[in-house]
N, C-alpha and C positions, 0 to 999 in steps of 0.2 A: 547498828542493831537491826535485827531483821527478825523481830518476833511480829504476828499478827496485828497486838493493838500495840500505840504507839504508847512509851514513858510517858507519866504523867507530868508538866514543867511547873515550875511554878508561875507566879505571874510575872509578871518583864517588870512594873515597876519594884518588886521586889527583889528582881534579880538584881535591877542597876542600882539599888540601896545598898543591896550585900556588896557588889562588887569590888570597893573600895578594901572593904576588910577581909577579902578572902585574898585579894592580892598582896594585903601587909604581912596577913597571916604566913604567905607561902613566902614570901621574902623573909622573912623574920624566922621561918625554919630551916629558911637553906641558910640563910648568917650562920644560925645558930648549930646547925649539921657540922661547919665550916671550922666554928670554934673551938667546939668540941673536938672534933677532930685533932687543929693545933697543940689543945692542952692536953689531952692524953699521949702525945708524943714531945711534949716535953716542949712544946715552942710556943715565941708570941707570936700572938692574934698580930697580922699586922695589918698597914694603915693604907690608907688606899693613896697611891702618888702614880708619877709619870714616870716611875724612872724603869717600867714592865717588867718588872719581876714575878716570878709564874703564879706566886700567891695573889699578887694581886691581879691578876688574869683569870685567875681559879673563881677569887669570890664575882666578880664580875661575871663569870659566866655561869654562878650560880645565882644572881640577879638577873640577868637575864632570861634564864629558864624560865623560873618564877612568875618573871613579867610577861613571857611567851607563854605562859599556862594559861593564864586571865584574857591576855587579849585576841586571841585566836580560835576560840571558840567558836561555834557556829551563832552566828546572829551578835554574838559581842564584839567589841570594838577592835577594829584591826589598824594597828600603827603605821602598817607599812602604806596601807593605801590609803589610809583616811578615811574610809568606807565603815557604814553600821550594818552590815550583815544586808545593807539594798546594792541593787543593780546601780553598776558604774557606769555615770552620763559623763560623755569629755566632755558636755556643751557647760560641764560646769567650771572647768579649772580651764584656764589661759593659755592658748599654745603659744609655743617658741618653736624656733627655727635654730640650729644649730649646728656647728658645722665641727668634724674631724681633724684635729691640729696635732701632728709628728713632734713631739719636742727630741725625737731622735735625728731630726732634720735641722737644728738650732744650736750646733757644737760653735759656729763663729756668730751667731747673734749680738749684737750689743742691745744696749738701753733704747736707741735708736732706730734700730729693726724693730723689736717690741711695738715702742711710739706708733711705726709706719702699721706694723699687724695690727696692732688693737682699731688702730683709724681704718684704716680699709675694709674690716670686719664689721664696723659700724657702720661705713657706708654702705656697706650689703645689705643693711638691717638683719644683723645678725645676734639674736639676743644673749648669744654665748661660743668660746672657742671650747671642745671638748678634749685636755690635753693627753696625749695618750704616752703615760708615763712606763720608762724602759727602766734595769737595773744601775745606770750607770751617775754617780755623783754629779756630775755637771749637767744631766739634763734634771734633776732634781734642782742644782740652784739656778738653772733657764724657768724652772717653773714659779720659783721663790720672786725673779725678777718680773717675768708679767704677770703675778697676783698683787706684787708692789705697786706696779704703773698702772692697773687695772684698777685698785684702790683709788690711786690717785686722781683717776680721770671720772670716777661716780663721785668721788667728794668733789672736785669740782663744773658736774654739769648740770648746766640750766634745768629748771620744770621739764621742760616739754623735749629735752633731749632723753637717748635711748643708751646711754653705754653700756659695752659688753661687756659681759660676766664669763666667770669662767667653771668649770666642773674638769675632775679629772677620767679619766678611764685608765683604770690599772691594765696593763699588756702583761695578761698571764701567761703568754708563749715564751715571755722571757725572763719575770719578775720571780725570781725563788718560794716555794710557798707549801715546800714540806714542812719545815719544823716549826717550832713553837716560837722562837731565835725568828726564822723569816715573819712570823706575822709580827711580832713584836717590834719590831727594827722598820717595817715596811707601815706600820701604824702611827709610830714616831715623829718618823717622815710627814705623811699626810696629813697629820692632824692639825700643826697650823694653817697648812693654807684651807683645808679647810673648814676653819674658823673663818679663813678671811673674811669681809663685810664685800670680796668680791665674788665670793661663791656663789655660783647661781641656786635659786633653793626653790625648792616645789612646796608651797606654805611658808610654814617657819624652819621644813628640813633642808640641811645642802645635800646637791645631791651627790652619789659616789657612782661609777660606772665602770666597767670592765672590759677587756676585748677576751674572751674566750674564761676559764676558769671553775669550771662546772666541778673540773677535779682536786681542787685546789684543797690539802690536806691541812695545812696548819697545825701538825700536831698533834691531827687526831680531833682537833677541835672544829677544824673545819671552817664554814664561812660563818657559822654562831659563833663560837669564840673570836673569829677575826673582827666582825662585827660588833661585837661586844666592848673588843677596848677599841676599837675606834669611838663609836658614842663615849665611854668614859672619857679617853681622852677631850674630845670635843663638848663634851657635856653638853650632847645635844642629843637627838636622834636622827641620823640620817636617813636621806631616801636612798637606798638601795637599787639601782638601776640599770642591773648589768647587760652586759651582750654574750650571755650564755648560750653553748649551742646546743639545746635540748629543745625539747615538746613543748608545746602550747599545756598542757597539764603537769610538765616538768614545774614552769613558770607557777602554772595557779597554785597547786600546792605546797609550792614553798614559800612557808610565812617570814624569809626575810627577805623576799622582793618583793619590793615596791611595784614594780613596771618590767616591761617586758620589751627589749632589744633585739633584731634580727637583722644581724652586718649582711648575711648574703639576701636579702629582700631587697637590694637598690641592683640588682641585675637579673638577668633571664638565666634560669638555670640547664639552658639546653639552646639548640640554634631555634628558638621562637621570639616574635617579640616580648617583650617585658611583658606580664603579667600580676595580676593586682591578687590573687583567689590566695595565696600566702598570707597575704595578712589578715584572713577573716578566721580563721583559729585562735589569733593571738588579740583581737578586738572581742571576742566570746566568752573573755576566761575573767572578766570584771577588776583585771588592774588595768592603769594606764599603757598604752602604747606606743613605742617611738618608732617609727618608720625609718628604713634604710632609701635613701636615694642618691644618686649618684651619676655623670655624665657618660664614663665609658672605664672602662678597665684593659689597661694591656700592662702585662709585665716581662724583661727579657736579660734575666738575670740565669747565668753559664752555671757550669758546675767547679771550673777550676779559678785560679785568681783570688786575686784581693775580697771582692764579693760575690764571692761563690754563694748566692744564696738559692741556684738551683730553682727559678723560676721563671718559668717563659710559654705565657698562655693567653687568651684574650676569651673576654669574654663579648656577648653579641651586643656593640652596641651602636650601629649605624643607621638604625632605623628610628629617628627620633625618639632616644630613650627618654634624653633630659626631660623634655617636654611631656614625654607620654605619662613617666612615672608623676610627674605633678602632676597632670592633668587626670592619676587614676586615683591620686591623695585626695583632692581636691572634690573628687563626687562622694566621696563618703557623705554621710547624713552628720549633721553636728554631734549629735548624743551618739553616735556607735564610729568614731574616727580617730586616726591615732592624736595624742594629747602633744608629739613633740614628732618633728622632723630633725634626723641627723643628714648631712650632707656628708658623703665620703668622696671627697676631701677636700681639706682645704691647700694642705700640702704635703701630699704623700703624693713625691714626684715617681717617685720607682715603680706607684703603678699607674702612673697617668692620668691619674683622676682629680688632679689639684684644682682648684677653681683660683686660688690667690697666684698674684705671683710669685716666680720663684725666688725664692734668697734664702739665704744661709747657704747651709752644704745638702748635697745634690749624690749621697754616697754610690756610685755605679751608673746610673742612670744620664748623666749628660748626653749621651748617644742617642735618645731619645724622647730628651727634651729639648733639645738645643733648637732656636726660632718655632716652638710648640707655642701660639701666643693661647693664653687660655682667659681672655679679658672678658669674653661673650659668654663664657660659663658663667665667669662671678656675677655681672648685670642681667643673667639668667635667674641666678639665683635670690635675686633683692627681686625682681620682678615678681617671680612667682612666690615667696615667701611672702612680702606684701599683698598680694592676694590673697593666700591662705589665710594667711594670720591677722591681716587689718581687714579684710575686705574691701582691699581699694581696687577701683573700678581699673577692667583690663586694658584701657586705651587710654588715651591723653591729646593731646593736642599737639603732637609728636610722631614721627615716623620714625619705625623702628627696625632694622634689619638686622639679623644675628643669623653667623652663618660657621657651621662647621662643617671638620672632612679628614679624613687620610691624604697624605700628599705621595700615596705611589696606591698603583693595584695591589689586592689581594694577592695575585697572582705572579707578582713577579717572583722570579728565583734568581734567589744570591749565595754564588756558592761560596762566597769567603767570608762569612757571617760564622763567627765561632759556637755561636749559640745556637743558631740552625732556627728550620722554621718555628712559630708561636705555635703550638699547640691547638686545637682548633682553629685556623689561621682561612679554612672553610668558610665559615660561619660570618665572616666579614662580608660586607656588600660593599660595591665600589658607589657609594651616593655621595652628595652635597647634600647636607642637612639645611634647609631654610625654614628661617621662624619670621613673617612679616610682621607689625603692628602699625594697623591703621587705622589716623583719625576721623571720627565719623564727618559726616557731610561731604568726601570726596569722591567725585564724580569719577565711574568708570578707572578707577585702577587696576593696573598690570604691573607683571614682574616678567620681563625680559633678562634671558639668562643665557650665557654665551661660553662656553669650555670646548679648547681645542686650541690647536698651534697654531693657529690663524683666524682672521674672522670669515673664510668660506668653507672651512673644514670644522668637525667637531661635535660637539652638542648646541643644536638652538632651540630654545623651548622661549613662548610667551604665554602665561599663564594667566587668567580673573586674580584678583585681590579684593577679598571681602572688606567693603569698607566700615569702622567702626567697631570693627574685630580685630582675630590673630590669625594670620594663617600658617598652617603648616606645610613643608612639601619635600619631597626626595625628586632631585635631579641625578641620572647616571652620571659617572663623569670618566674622562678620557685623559691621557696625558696632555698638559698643554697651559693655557692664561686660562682663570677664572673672572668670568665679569658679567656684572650687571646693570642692570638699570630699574629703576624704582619711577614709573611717571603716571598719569591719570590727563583728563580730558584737558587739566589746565598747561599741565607739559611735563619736563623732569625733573624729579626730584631727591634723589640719590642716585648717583653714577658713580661705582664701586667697582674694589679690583680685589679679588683675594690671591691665598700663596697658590702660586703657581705648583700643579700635581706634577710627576716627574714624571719619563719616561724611565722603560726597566733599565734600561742598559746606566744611567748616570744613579740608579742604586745601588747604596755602597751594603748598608743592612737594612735589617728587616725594621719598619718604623710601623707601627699599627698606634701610634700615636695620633692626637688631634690637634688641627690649627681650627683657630676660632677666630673671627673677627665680626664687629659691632656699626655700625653706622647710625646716625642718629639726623634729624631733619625735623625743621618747624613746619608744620603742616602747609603754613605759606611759603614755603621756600620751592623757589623755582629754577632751573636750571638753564644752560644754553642746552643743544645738543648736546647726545654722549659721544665721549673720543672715541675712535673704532678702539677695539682691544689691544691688539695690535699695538696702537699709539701709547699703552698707559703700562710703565712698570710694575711687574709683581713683588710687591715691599716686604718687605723682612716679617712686620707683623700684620699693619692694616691701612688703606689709606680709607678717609672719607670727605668727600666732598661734597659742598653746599650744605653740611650740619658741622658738627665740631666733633671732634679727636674724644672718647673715651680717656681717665683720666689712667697712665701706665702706670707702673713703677719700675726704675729700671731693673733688669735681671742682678741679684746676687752674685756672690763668690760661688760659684757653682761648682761645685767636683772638690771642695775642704775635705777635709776627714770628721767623719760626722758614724753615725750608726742609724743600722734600721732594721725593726723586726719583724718587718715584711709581710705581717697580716696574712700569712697564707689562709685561704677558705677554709673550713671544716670539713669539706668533703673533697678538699684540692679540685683541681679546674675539673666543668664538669667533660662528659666525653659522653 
């Protein structure tokens, strides 16, 4: 309205008196529009069931309408967010940490891999797997089995334990969703699990999540109809949560989402580092927000063969992303920050960015995951999630080294590489990523760091180490041993080796992949000297001495026949 003086309202407590009856009223005429209709063409009224037939999809989504009349109003109550028409505080609802999980990666899973994922998900403190569901029947019953074991393992855990729950994210790149037939069939599907009592829920809703689908027809109906018999089915209402790739105002004004998703916000969208200024559009619009975060992106998939899926680009992430992006989560203000972090990924090996380890099937990608250890991402991730989300204090009484890298230069060329160079392949810097964690009271700590083919050639850097803090640091590096040493005024305390980087000539293809390794030490632990470099093998994944080994799991059937629908970005890699 845009006349001078403004419509007269009534009063609010008489609005919220009517409200109840104007809502029966408009349900009880769309019924009745409904019936009408049936008996002058000569048919029964029918009854509302599961078995999706159009009529009863039809009155459902003239129930729905109805109920999207009344609640969506300005200043009246809106379902999707829980919100009365005031400004949206996250300092009010509970965050979670949550991580991206491929059930297109789980074609040889048993009962057993399950067991191992669901445990090692928890010991990240991870309050939910996000399963990102394709077209294909058996990764539908991979998803029926870890809602089963997921169940199993919240009815039987202690008070004060935290098991992980699960939510799905439909992959609309690959998930059929023109016809009335696809939302029907694909609604079916979802709706027990989730029912399940393992569904992660935001309130009393579970929630449902998406990876792209903005276009998504259904028949004309669209995402209200699709929506619509899902709630029926579920006789519930869902939180709508997707990862649409539209506007920050795209988001606000569609009254059936809940919250608002942004997959490409966990990278830099050009050669800079990571920046945070992306998600202050989508923290503005008064739903919940779920942040993109993520350790590195490479993907290097050809256009001929088995898995042709025509991908091969990297995005920039050598410059302490991990870190940087928690640490720009993290200064948000309580009341104006997102309400949920997704990690991408937990295992979406085909672009790198897995934080778990690898098992099941591995479709194309073994050539660039093979001895990729990624153990310092997932203990990266409990770290910093525990932070966020508990506020527990950033040090311990523990020394902590976490160190990742490329193990060739940017720069090398390989001409017998079929796929040719990554796409942006520039935008890489040749660094050693180092994250310290030191405990307070120790005198005078350093970090001595040693890369080259010998110990009188190479890189030597000795750096301060903040005590009682984190540090961060980019070392250049060079072909050759990776090695360090961790000591303070009292002597040494981690002497470590990482994978050794290669020289050009023994590369075979292009890896823009990461090794990661972890080290761990009681603040009293003290050392002899360190071996020269030289003296100490470079180990397949990690060696640590004078703390204890990170807990592994061993590597999967890697290279099964499995599917993946390879998440290409919305704007494909940037240039």
């Amino acid at each position: 309205m845009h006349a001078s003086v403004p419509a007269a309202r009534p009063p609010a407590n008489a609005t919220a008196a009517a409200r109840p009856f104007i809502a029966f009223a408009l349900l009880a005429l769309a019924l009745y529009s409904l019936l009408a209709h049936w008996e002058q063409h000569g048919a029964e009224a029918p009854k509302f069931s599961t078995d999706g037939s159009q009529v009863a999809f039809e009155i459902n989504m003239a129930a729905s309408k109805a109920q999207e009349a009344v609640v969506t109003g300005t200043g009246e109550v809106d379902i999707a967010t829980g919100s009365s028409g005031s400004k949206y505080n996250s300092a009010k609802h509970p965050r979670r940490v949550v991580a991206h999980f491929m059930l297109g990666n789980t074609y040889p899973f048993t009962e057993s891999d399950w067991a191992r994922t669901l445990h090692y998900a928890e010991k990240t403190s991870l309050d939910a797997l996000v399963l990102n569901l394709g077209p294909e029947e058996w990764q539908l019953e991979q998803a029926r089995v870890a809602y089963k074991l997921a169940e199993t393992r919240i009815d039987k855990a202690g008070r004060h334990e935290r098991p992980v729950r699960l939510f799905l994210s439909l992959d609309m790149n690959v998930l059929p969703h023109k016809t009335l037939e696809d939302a029907h069939k694909l609604a079916m599907h979802i709706a027990p699990l989730i029912s399940s009592h393992a569904a992660l829920r935001r309130g009393h809703h579970p929630i449902l999540s998406t990876f792209g689908g903005e276009d998504a027809e259904w028949g004309k109906n669209g995402w209200p109809g699709f929506i619509a018999e899902v709630n029926r089915l579920v006789r519930a209402q869902i939180f709508f949560w997707p990862g649409f790739f539209v506007s920050p105002e795209e988001f606000k004004n569609n009254p059936l989402v809940g919250g608002s998703f942004v997959w490409n916000s966990a990278w830099p969208d050009g050669n800079h580092p990571i920046r945070h200024h992306h998600d202050a559009p989508f923290l503005d619009i008064g739903k919940p927000y779920m942040a993109a975060i993520s350790p590195l992106f490479f993907t290097h998939y050809g256009k001929t063969g088995q898995f042709a899926f025509d991908k091969n680009w990297i995005y920039r992430s050598d410059d302490l992303l991990y870190p940087a992006r928690w640490g720009g989560i993290m200064e948000y203000k309580k009341e104006k920050a997102p309400e949920m972090v997704q990690v991408i990924s937990w295992n979406d090996y085909g672009e790198s960015h897995n934080i778990g380890p690898v098992m099941g099937a591995e479709p194309g990608s073994t050539a660039w995951t093979h001895r990729m250890n990624h153990d310092a991402f997932r203990e990266m991730t409990g770290y910093y999630a525990r932070r966020w989300r508990d506020g527990t204090p950033h040090v311990n009484d523990e020394f902590i080294v976490w160190m990742w890298y490329r193990t060739h230069s940017k720069n090398v060329v390989v001409k017998h590489d079929p796929v040719g160079r990554p796409q942006n392949a520039d935008w890489a810097q040749d660094y050693v990523n180092v994250v310290v964690i030191c405990p307070k009271g120790i005198e005078s700590p350093r970090l001595e760091f040693h890369n080259g083919p010998d110990s009188k050639t190479g890189v030597h850097r000795d750096i301060p180490i903040a005590s009682g803090d984190a540090t961060q640091t980019l070392f250049e590096f060079v072909p050759g041993h990776v090695h360090f040493t961790l000591k303070s005024k009292a002597g040494v305390h981690i002497n470590g080796t990482g994978h050794e980087i290669l020289p050009n000539h023994r590369v075979m293809l292009y890896n823009f992949n990461m090794w990661s390794g972890q080290w761990l030490a009681a603040s009293t632990t003290v050392l002899d000297p360190p071996a020269k470099p030289e003296d100490t093998p470079a180990p397949e994944t990690h060696i640590v001495v004078g703390g204890h080994p990170t807990d592994n799991v061993d590597e999967g059937s890697a290279g099964k026949e499995g599917s993946t629908h390879g998440h290409r970005p919305y704007m494909g890699p940037p240039s």
